[in-house]
C-alpha positions as CSV (number, residue, x, y, z in Angstrom):
1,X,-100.0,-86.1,-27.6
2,X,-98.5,-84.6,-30.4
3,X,-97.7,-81.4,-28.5
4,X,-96.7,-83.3,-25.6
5,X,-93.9,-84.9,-27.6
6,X,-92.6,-81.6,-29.5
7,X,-92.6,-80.0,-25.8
8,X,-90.1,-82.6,-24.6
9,X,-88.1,-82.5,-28.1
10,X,-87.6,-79.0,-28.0
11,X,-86.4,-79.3,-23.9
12,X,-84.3,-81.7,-25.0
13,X,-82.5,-79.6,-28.3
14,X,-82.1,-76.3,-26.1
15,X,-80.2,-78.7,-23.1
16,X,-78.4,-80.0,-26.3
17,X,-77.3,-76.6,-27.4
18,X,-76.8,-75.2,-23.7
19,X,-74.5,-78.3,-23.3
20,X,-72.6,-77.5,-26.6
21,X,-72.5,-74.1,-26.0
22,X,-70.8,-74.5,-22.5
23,X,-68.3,-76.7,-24.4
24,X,-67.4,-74.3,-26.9
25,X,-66.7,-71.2,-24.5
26,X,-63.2,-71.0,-22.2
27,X,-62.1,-68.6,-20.4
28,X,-58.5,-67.3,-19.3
29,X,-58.1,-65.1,-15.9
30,X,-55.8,-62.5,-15.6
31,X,-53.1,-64.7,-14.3
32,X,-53.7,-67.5,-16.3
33,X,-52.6,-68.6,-20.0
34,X,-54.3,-71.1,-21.7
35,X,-52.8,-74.2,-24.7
36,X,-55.9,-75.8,-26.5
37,X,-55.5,-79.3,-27.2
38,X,-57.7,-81.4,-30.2
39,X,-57.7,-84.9,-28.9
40,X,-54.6,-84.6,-26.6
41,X,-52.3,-82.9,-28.8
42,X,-51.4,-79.3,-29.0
43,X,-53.5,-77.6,-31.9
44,X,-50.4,-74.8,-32.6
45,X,-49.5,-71.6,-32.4
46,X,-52.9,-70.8,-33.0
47,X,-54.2,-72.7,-29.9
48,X,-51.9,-70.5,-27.5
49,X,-54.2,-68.0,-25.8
50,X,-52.7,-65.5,-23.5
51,X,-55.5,-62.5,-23.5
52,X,-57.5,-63.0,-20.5
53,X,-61.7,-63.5,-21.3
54,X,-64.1,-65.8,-22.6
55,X,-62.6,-66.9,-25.4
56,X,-64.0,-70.3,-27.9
57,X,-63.1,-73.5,-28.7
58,X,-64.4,-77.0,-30.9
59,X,-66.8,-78.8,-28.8
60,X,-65.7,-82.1,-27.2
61,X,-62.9,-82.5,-29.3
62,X,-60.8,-79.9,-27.5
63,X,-59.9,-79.5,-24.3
64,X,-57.8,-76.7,-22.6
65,X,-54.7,-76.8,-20.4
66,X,-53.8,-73.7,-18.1
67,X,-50.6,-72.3,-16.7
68,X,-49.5,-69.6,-14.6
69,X,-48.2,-66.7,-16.4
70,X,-47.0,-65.2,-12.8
71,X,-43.1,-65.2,-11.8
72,X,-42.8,-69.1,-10.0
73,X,-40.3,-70.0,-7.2
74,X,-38.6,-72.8,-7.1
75,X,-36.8,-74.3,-4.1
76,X,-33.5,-76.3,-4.4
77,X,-32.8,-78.6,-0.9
78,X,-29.6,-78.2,0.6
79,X,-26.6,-79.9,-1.7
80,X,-23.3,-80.2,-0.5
81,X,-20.6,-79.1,-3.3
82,X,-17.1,-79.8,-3.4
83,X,-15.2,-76.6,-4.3
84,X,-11.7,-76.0,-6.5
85,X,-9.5,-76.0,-3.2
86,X,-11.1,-79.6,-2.0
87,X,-13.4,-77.7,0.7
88,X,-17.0,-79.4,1.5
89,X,-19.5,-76.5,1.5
90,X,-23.6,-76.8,2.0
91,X,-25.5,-74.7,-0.3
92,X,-29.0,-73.7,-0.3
93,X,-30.1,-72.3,-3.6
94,X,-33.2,-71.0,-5.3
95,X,-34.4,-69.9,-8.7
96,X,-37.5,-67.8,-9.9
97,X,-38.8,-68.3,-13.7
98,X,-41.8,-67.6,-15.9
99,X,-43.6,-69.9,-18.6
100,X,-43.0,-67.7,-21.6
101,X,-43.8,-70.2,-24.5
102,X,-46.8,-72.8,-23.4
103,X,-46.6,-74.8,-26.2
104,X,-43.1,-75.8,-25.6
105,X,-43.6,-75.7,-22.0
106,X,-46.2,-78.4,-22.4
107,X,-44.5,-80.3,-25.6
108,X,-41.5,-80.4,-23.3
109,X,-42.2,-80.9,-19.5
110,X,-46.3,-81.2,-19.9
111,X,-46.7,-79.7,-16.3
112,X,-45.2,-76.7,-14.0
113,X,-44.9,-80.0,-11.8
114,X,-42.5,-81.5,-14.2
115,X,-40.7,-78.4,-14.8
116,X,-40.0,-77.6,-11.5
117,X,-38.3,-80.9,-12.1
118,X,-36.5,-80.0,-15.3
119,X,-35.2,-77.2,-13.9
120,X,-34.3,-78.5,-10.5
121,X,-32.1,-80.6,-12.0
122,X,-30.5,-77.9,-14.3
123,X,-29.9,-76.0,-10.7
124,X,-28.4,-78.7,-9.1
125,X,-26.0,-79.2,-12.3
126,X,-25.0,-76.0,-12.2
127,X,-24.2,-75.0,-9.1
128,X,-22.1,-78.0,-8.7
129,X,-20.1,-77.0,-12.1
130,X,-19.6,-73.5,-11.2
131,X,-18.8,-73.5,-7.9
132,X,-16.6,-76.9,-8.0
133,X,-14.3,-74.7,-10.1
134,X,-14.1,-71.6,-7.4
135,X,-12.4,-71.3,-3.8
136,X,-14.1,-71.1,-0.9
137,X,-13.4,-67.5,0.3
138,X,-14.5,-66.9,-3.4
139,X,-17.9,-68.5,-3.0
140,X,-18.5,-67.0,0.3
141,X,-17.0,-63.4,-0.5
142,X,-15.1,-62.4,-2.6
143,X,-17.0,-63.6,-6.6
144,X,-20.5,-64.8,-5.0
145,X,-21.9,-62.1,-6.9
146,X,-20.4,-63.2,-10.2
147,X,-21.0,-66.8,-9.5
148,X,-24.1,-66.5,-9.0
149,X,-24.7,-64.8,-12.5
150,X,-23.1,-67.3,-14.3
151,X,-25.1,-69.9,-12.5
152,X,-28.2,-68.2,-13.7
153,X,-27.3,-67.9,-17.4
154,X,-26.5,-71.6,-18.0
155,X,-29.6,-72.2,-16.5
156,X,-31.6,-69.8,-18.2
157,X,-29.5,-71.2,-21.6
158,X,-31.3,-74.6,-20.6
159,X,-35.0,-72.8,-19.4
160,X,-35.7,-71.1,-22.5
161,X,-35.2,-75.0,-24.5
162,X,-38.5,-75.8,-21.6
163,X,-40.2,-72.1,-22.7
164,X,-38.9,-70.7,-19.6
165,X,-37.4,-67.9,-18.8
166,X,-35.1,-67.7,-15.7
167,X,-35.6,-64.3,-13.8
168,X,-32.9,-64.7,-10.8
169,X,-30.8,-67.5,-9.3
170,X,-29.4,-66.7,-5.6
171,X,-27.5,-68.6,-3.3
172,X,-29.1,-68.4,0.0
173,X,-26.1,-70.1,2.1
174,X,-22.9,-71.3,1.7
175,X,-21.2,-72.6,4.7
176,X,-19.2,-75.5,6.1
177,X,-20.9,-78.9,7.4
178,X,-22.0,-78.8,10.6
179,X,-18.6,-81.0,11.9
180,X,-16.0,-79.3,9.8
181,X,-17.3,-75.6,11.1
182,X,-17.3,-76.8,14.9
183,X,-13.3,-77.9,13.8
184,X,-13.0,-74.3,12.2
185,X,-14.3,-72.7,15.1
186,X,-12.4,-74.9,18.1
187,X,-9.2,-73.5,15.3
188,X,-10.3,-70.0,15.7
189,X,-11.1,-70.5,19.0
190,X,-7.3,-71.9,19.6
191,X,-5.9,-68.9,17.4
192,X,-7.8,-66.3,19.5
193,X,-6.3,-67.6,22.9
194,X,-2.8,-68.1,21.5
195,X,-3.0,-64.0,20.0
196,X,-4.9,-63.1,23.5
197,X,-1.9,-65.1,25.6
198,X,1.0,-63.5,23.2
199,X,-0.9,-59.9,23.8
200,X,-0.6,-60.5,27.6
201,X,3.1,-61.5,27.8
202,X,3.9,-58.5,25.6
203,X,1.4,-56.1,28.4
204,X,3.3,-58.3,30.9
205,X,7.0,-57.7,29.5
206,X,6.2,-53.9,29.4
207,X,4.7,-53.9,32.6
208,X,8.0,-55.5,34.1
209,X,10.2,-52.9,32.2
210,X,8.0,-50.1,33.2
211,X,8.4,-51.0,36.8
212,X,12.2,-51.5,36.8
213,X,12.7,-48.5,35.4
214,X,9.9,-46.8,37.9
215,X,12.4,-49.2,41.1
216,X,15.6,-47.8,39.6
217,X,14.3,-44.0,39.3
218,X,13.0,-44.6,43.2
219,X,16.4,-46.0,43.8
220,X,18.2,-43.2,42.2
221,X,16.0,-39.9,43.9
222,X,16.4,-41.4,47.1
223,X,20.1,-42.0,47.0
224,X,20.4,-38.7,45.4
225,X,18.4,-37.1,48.4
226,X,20.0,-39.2,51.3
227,X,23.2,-37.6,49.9
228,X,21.7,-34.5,49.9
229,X,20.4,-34.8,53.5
230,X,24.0,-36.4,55.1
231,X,25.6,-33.4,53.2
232,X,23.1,-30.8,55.2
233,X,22.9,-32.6,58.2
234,X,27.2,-32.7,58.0
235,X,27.0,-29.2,57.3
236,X,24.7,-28.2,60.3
237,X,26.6,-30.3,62.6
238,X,29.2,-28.5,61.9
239,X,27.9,-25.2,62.4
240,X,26.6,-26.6,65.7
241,X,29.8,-27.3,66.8
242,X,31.0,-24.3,65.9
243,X,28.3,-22.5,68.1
244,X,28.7,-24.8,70.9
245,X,32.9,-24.3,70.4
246,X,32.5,-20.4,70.4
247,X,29.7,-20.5,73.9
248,X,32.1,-22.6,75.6
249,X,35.1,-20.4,75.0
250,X,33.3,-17.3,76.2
251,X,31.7,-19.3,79.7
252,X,33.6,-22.6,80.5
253,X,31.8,-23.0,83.9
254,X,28.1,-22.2,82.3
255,X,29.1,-24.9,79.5
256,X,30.2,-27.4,82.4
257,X,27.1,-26.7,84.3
258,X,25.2,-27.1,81.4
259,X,26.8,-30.2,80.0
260,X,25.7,-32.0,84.0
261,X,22.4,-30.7,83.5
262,X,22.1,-32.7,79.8
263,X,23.6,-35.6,82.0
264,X,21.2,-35.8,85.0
265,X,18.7,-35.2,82.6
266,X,19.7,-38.4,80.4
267,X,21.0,-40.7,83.4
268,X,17.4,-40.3,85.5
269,X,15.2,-40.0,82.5
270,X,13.7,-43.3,83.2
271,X,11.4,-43.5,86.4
272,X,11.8,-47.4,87.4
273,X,16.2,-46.6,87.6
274,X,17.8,-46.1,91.0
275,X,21.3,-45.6,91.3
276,X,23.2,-46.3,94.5
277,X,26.1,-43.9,94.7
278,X,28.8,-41.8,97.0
279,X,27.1,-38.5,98.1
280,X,30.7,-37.1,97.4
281,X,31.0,-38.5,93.8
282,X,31.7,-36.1,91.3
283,X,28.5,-36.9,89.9
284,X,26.7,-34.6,91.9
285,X,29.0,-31.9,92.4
286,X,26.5,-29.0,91.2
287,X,24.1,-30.2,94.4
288,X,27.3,-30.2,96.9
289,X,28.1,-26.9,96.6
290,X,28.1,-24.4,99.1
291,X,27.8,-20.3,98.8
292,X,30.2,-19.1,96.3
293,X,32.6,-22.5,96.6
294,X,34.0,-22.7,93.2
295,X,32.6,-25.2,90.4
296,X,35.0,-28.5,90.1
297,X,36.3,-28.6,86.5
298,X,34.7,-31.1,84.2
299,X,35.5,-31.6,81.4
300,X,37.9,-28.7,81.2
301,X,39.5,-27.5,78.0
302,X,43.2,-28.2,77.6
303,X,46.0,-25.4,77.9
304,X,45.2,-24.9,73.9
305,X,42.2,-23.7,74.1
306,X,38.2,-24.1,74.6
307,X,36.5,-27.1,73.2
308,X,33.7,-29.1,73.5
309,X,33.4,-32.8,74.7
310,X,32.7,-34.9,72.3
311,X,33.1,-32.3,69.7
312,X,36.5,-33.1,66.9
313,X,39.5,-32.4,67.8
314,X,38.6,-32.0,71.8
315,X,40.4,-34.3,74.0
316,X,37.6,-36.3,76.0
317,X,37.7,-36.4,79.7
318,X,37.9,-39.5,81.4
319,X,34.4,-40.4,82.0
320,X,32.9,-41.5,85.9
321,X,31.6,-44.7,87.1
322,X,28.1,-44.0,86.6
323,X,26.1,-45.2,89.8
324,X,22.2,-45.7,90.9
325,X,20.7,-42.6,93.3
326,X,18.5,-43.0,96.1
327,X,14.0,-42.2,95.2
328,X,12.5,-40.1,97.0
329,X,11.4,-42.3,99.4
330,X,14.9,-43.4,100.2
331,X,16.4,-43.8,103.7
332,X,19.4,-42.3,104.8
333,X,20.8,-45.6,105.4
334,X,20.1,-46.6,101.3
335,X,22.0,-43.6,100.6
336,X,25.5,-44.0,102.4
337,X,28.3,-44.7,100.8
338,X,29.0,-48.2,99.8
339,X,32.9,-49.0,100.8
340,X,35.1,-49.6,97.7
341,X,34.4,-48.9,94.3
342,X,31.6,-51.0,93.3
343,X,28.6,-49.6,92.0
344,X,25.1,-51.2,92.2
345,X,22.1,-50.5,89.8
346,X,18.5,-51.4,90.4
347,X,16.0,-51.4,88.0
């Protein structure tokens, strides 16, 4: 009985030391930093643990809180800011910081919950500050650079009171509201259209002047070469005549017969014409004659000297009554000679 009961006694001391051995033993990871409290309450410098393994602490009257010794993020929701020229801009920040001091970290915000907090609110404060005391184009790009650094030192001037350290601040965006940029862009829109329609009158106006001056140039070349051409064509019809004046001086007769010849040819070009005419008109005086009967003057030069019908400075002879002639399937009756001097044309 008696060995029964120290059996059970001694189970019951080594479960009490196993229990209180497990309560006296932490330990830290390698991305972990550890504050041991006594009874709630930070036990000091002392209690701050930062070297990762098993490390030791006072049974049940201790406890230990841990924190992330990694780089944390912390998002900021989109803000709208009012900057130094009155312009409403949206901005989407974000900051990244480290616990550097635990006890103060905990003595001050308790949690990484509560300092995201903290420091969320320190954001918001100063972006609004420094950007509500830039321009727009300055904020968007011309300073962002240098805003942005200023932003992260007053923040970091309020961190390090929490045991934080601020790493970077960045502005993701910066832009308009949604209805004031659809009013910017319907205004660019309207500027782009007005430079566009202002480029095509200028291509238009120079257009125009390139054309009238192109119209004039025409204008001009072919003036210049239809006086060109009258002057040649005067000056061959001149020589012409001169020809024609010489030929008919050395053979009147020839030039006579000739000149008839350029007449039939021209009166009794057309097939559908019939003339009705004397047989004896002087029309046809080449087809009246008879052996070596001599050739009735027409058109005859003056006493002066030869010239040419029609030519300047030739007296023109009195021209004859042209008159239809017969077809060849005529009848001798169709070709007598009508009394009087009428003339009849069929066509």
């Amino acid at each position: 009985m008696n060995k029964s009961f120290l059996g059970v006694g001694a189970l019951v001391v080594i479960i009490g030391l196993l229990i209180v051995g497990l309560a006296s033993v932490f330990t830290v990871a390698q991305t972990q930093q550890a504050l041991v409290l006594r009874f709630g309450q930070p036990v000091g410098a002392r209690g701050v643990v930062k070297d990762p393994g098993l490390h030791f602490k006072a049974p049940f009257i201790e406890n230990v809180v841990y924190f992330d010794n990694r780089i944390l993020d912390l998002e900021q929701p989109r803000q709208e800011v009012l900057a130094a020229d009155n312009s409403r801009i949206e901005v989407d920040s974000f900051l990244r910081y480290r616990i550097v001091d635990p006890l103060r970290f905990f003595q001050s915000v308790r949690s990484i919950e509560g300092g995201n907090n903290q420091l969320g609110s320190v954001l918001n404060s100063a972006v609004r500050r420094v950007l509500g005391e830039a321009s727009m184009m300055q904020i968007v790009r011309e300073d962002r650079a240098s805003l942005m650094q200023r932003i992260s030192d007053q923040v970091n001037s309020e961190a390090i009171k929490l045991g934080a350290n601020v790493i970077d601040v960045r502005i993701r965006r910066a832009d308009l509201p949604r209805q004031i940029s659809e009013q910017v862009f319907l205004r660019m829109q309207t500027e782009r259209q007005r430079e566009a329609s202002e480029f095509r009158a200028q291509g238009a106006e120079q257009k125009q002047r390139i054309e009238s001056r192109a119209d004039r140039d025409v204008t001009v070349l072919r003036a210049e070469a239809q006086r060109q051409a009258d002057t040649t064509r005067g000056e061959g019809d001149a020589i012409r005549n001169k020809i024609f004046a010489e030929a008919f001086g050395k053979d009147p007769d020839f030039f006579a017969f000739w000149r008839s010849m350029q007449a039939y040819e021209t009166g009794l070009k057309s097939m559908d014409t019939r003339l009705v005419i004397s047989p004896n008109s002087e029309f046809f005086r080449f087809f009246n004659r008879s052996g070596n009967a001599p050739v009735p003057a027409l058109n005859r030069p003056a006493a002066g000297g030869p010239g040419i019908p029609g030519a300047p400075g030739v007296p023109q002879a009195s021209p004859q009554p042209a008159a239809p002639v017969p077809g060849p399937q005529a009848s001798p009756q169709q070709a007598a000679p009508v009394p009087g001097p009428q003339t009849r044309v069929e066509n």
